[in-house]
C-alpha positions in Angstrom: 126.3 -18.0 -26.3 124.7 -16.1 -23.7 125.9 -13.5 -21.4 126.3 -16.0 -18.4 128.1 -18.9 -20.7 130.1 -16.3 -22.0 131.2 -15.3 -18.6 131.5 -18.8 -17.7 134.2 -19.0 -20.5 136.0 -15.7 -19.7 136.5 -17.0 -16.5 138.0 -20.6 -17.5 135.1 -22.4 -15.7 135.3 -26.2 -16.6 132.7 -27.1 -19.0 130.9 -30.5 -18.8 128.1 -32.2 -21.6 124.9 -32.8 -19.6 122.3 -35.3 -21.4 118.5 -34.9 -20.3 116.4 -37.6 -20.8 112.8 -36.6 -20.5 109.2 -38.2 -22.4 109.2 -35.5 -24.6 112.6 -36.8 -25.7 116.6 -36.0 -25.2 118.6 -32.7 -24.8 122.2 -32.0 -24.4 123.6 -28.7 -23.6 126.9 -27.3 -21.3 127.2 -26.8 -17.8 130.0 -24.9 -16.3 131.3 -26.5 -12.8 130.2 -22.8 -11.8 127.0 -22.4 -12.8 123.7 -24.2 -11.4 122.1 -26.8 -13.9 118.8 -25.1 -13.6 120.2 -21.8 -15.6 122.3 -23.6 -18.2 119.4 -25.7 -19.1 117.4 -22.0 -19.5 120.5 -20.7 -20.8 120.3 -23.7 -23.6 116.4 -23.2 -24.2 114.8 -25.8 -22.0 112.5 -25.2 -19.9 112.4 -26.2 -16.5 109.5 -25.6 -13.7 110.9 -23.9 -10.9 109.9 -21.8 -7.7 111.9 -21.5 -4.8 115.6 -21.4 -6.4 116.9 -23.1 -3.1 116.8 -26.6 -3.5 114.1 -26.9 -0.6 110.7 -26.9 -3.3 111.3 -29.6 -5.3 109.6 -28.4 -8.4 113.0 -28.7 -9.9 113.9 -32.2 -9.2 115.3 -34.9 -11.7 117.0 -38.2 -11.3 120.7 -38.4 -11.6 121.6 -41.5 -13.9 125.0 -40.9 -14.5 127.8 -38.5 -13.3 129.2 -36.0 -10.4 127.7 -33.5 -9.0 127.9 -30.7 -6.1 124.6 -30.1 -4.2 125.8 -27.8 -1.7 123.9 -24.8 -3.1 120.9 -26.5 -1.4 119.2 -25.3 1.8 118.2 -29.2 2.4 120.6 -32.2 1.6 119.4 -35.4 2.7 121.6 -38.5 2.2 118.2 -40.8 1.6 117.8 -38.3 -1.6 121.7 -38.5 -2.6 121.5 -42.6 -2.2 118.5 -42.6 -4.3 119.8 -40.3 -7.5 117.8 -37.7 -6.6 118.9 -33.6 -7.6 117.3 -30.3 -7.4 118.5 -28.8 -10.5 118.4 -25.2 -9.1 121.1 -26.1 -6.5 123.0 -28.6 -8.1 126.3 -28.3 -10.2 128.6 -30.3 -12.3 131.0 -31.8 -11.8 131.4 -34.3 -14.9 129.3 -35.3 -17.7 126.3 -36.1 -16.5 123.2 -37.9 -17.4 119.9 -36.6 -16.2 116.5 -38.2 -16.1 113.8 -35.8 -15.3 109.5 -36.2 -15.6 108.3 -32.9 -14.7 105.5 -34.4 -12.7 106.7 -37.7 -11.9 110.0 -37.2 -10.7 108.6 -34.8 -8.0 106.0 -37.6 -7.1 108.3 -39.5 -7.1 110.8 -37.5 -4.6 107.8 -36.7 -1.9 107.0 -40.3 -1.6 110.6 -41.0 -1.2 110.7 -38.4 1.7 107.6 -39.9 3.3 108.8 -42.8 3.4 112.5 -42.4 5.2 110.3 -39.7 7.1 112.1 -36.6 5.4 109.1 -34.6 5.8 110.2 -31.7 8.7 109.7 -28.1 8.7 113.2 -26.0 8.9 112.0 -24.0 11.4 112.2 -24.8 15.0 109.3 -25.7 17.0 107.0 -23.2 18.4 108.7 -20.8 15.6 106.1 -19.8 12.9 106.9 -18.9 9.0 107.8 -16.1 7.7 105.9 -17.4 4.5 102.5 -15.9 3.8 99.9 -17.1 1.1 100.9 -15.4 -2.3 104.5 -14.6 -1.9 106.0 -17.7 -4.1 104.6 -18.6 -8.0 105.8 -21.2 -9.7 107.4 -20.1 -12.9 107.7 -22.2 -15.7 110.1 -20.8 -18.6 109.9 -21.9 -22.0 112.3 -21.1 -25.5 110.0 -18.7 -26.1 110.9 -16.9 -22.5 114.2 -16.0 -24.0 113.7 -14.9 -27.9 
């Protein structure tokens, strides 16, 4: 048990069974209703790609095919992406079993066509206003079992 789950525990957070269903085949590992799905899946050794920790990147995304959940750790909810079963797994928590579906590159295609095409493609910035973002400051991070031996 790691340091988070065990905290988790301590604390009598609700534990639910989360299934991910991926090509490379099926995991299953706790979430606490506390804890974002991204860190229990790195927490349970499965490696996720990842980069803003927001839920405004997408690198994150998988489909949700079964379950509860509660997205309001995201910067960006848009109710075209709840209707279609779409979560950001770095600002998403549980709140039942759930049942996951996630294609690290296809689930992501699939996402940004979904936003083009109900037109979900805006910056969060007013206009006129320019971003704060310059070239280098965010890496994707990929994390693998081996991260965490």
């Amino acid at each position: 048990m790691t340091e988070r789950q065990a905290r988790a525990h301590a604390g009598g957070a609700t534990q639910f069974r989360i299934r991910l269903e991926r090509p490379d085949g099926i995991y299953s590992f706790d979430g606490a209703a506390d804890e974002y799905l991204l860190y229990a899946m790195i927490d349970a050794g499965i490696g996720s790609p990842y980069i803003c920790e927001q839920g405004w990147c997408i690198a994150c995304a998988a489909r949700l095919l079964a379950g509860d959940v509660d997205r309001s750790g995201a910067l960006t909810v848009y109710p075209e992406d709840v209707e279609a079963g779409f979560v950001l797994l770095c600002s998403t928590m549980p709140r039942s079993d759930l049942v996951l579906r996630q294609d690290e590159r296809q689930t992501r295609r699939d996402m940004m066509q979904h936003r083009i095409e109900h037109n979900r493609l805006a910056r969060a910035y007013p206009p006129g206003a320019r971003s704060r973002f310059r070239r280098g400051r965010a890496a994707a991070r990929i994390d693998t079992p081996d991260d965490h031996s």
